[in-house]
Backbone bond lengths (Angstrom), bond angles and torsions (degrees), N, CA, C in turn:
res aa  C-N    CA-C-N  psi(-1)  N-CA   C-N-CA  omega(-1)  CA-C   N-CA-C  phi
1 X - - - 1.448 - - 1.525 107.94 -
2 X 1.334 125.84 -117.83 1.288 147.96 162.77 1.566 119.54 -74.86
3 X 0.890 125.09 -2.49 1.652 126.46 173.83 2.059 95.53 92.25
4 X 1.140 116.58 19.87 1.156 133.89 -155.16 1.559 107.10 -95.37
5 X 1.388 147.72 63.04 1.231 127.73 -160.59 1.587 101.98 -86.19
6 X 1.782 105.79 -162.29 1.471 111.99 179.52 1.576 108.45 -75.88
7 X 1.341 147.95 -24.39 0.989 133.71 169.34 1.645 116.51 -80.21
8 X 0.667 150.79 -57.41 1.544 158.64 143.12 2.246 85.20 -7.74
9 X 0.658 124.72 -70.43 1.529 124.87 -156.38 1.634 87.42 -82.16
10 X 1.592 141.66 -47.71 1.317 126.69 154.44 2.114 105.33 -15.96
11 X 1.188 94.67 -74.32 1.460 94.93 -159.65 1.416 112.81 -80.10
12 X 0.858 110.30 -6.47 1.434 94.91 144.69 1.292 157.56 -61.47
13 X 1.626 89.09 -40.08 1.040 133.37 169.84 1.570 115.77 -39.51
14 X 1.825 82.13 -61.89 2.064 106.70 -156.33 1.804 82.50 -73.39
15 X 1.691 129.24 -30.11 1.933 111.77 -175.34 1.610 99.58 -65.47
16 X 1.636 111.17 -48.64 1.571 86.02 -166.97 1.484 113.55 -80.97
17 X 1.263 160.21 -53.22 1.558 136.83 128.45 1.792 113.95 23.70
18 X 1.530 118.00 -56.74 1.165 109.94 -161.48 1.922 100.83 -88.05
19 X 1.483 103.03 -27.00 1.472 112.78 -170.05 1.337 98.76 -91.50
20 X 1.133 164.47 -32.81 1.373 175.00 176.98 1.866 125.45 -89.56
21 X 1.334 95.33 -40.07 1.300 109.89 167.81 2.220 98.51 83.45
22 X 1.666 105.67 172.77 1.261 99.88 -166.45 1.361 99.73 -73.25
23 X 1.483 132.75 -57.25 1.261 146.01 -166.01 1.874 90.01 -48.21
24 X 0.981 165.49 -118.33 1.358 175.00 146.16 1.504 103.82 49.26
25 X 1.336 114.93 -66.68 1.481 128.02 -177.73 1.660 113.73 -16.05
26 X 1.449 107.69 -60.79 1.312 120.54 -164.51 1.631 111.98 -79.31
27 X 1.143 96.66 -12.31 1.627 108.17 176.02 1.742 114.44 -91.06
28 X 1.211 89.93 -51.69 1.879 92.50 156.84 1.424 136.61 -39.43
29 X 1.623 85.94 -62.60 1.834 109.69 157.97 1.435 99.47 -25.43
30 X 1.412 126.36 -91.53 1.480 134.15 -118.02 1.836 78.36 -101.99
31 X 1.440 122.55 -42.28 1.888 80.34 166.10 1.181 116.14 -62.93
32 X 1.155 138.74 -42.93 1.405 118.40 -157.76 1.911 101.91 -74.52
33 X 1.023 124.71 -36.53 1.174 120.42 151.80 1.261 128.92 -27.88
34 X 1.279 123.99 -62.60 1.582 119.73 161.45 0.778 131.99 -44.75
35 X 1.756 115.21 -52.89 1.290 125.24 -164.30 1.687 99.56 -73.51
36 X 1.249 141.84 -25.85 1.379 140.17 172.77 1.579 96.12 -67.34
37 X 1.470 132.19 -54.45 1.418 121.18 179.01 1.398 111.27 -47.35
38 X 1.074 142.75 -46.11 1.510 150.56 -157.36 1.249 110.98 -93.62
39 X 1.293 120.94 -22.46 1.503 130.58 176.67 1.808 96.98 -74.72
40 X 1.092 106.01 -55.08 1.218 116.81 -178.05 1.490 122.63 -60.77
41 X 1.183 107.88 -31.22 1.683 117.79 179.89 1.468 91.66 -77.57
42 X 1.144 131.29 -47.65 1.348 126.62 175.60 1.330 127.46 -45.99
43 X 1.169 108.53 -43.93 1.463 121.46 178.93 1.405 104.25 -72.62
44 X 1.271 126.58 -51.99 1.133 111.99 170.27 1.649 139.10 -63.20
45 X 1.609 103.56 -14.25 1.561 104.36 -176.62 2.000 86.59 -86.76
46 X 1.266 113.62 -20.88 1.183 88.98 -175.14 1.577 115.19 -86.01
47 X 1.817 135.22 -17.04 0.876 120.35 125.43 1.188 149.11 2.76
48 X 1.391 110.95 -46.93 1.491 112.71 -146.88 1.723 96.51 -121.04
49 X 1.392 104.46 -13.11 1.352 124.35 168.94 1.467 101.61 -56.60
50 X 1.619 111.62 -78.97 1.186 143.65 174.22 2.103 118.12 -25.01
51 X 1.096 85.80 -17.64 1.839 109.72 -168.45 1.486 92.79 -102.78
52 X 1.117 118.69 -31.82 1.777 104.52 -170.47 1.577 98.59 -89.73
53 X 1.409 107.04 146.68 1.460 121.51 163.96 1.737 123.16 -71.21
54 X 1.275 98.21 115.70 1.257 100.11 168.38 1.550 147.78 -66.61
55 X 1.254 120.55 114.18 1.464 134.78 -179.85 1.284 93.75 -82.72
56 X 1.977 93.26 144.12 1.552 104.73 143.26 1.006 144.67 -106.46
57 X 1.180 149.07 169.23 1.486 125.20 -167.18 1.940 91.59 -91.56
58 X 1.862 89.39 167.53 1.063 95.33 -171.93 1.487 119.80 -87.94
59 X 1.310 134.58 151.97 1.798 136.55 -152.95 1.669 75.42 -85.22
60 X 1.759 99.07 131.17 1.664 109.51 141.13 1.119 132.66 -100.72
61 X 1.438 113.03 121.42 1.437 141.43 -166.06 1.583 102.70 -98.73
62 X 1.997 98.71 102.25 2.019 83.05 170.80 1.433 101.30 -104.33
């Protein structure tokens, strides 16, 4: 992977647990969870933006 084994990710583990506490963890989780879903939906509507051909609007002539 990342040069990342199970102890290295142990201690990581045990700083955010110790810096965040247990109650916090799961709340962290699921924002940062979202916020990767929504980042991503973004990227993709802007994708998909990027795929459509652009019109211009039409010149008004008074």
């Amino acid at each position: 992977m990342f040069g990342i084994g199970l102890p290295e990710l142990l201690v990581i583990l045990l700083v955010c647990l110790l810096l965040f506490g247990a109650n916090r963890l799961p709340e962290i989780g699921k924002s940062l969870g979202d916020s990767i879903r929504e980042f991503k939906k973004a990227m993709k509507d802007n994708s998909d933006d990027d795929a459509k051909p652009k019109t211009q609007a039409p010149d008004k002539k008074s």
